[in-house]
C-alpha positions as CSV (number, residue, x, y, z in Angstrom):
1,X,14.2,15.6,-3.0
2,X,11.0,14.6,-1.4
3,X,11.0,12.7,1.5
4,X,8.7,9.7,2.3
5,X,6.9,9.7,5.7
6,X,7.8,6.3,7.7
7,X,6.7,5.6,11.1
8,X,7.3,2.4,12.9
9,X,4.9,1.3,16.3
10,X,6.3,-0.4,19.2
11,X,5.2,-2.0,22.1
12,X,6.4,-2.7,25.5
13,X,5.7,-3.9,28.6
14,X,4.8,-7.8,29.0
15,X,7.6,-9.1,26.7
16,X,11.1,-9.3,27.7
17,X,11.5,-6.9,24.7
18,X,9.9,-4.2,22.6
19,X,8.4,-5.7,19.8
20,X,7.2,-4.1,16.5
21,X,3.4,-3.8,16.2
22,X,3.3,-1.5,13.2
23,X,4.7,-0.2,10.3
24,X,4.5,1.9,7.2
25,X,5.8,4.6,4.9
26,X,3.4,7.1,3.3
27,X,-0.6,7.4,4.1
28,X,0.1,4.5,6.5
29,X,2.8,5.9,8.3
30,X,0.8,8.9,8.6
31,X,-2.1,6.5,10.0
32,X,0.3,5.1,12.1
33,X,1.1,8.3,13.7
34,X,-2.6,9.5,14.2
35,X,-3.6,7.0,16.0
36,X,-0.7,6.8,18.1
37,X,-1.8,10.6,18.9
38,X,-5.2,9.7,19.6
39,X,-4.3,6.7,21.9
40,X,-2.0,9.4,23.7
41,X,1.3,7.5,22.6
42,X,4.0,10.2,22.6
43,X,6.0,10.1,19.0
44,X,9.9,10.0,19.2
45,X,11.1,11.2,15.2
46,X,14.7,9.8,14.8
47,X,15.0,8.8,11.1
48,X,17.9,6.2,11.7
49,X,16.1,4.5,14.5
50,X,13.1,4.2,12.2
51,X,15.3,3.0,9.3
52,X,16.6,0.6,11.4
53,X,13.3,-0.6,13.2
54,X,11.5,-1.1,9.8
55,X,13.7,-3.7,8.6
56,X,11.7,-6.3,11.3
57,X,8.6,-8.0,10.9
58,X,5.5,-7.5,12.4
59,X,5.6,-9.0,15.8
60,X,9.3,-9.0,16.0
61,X,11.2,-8.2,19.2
62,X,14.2,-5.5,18.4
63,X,17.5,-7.0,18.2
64,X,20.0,-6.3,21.1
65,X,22.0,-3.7,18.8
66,X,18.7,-1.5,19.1
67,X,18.0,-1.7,22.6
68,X,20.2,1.6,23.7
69,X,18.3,3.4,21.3
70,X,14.9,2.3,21.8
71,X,15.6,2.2,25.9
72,X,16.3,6.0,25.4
73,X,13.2,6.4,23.6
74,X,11.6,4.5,26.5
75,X,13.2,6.7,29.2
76,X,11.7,9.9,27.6
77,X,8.4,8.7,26.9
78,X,8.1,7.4,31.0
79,X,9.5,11.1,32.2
80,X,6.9,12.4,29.9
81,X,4.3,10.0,31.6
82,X,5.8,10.6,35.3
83,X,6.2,6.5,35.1
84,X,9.1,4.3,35.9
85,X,10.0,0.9,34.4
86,X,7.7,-1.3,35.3
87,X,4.5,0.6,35.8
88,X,3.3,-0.7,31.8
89,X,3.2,-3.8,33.6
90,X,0.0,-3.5,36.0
């Protein structure tokens, strides 16, 4: 059985929390994910975050039950960027 793509974008940085700023399964998840790569946003895949993620709207801040898993996500993408928590802000 086929899978369908999904991708969900976040956002951080001048919000108390992440908040969802895109979403899609299919040719707009693939979208999604090729413009994140052109805008140099690094791509976490973890299917159960995603499942969960995608049940918010648009424009949504993640719930506190998410914010382990997306802070992990966070963490990785900063050591990627040699940032720390903060830095989005300036």
């Amino acid at each position: 059985m086929k899978r369908t793509r999904e991708a969900v974008a976040l956002a951080y940085g001048k919000q108390e929390a992440p908040i969802v700023t895109a979403k899609g399964s299919g040719e707009l998840a693939l979208a999604i994910i090729e413009e994140a790569k052109k805008q140099g946003v690094y791509i976490a895949q973890d299917a159960q975050l995603v499942q969960a993620l995608s049940r918010l709207d648009l424009e949504q801040e993640i719930p506190r039950d998410l914010y382990v898993a997306v802070a992990v996500v966070l963490s990785w993408a900063y050591w990627l960027k040699d940032m720390k928590p903060g830095d989005e802000k300036r």
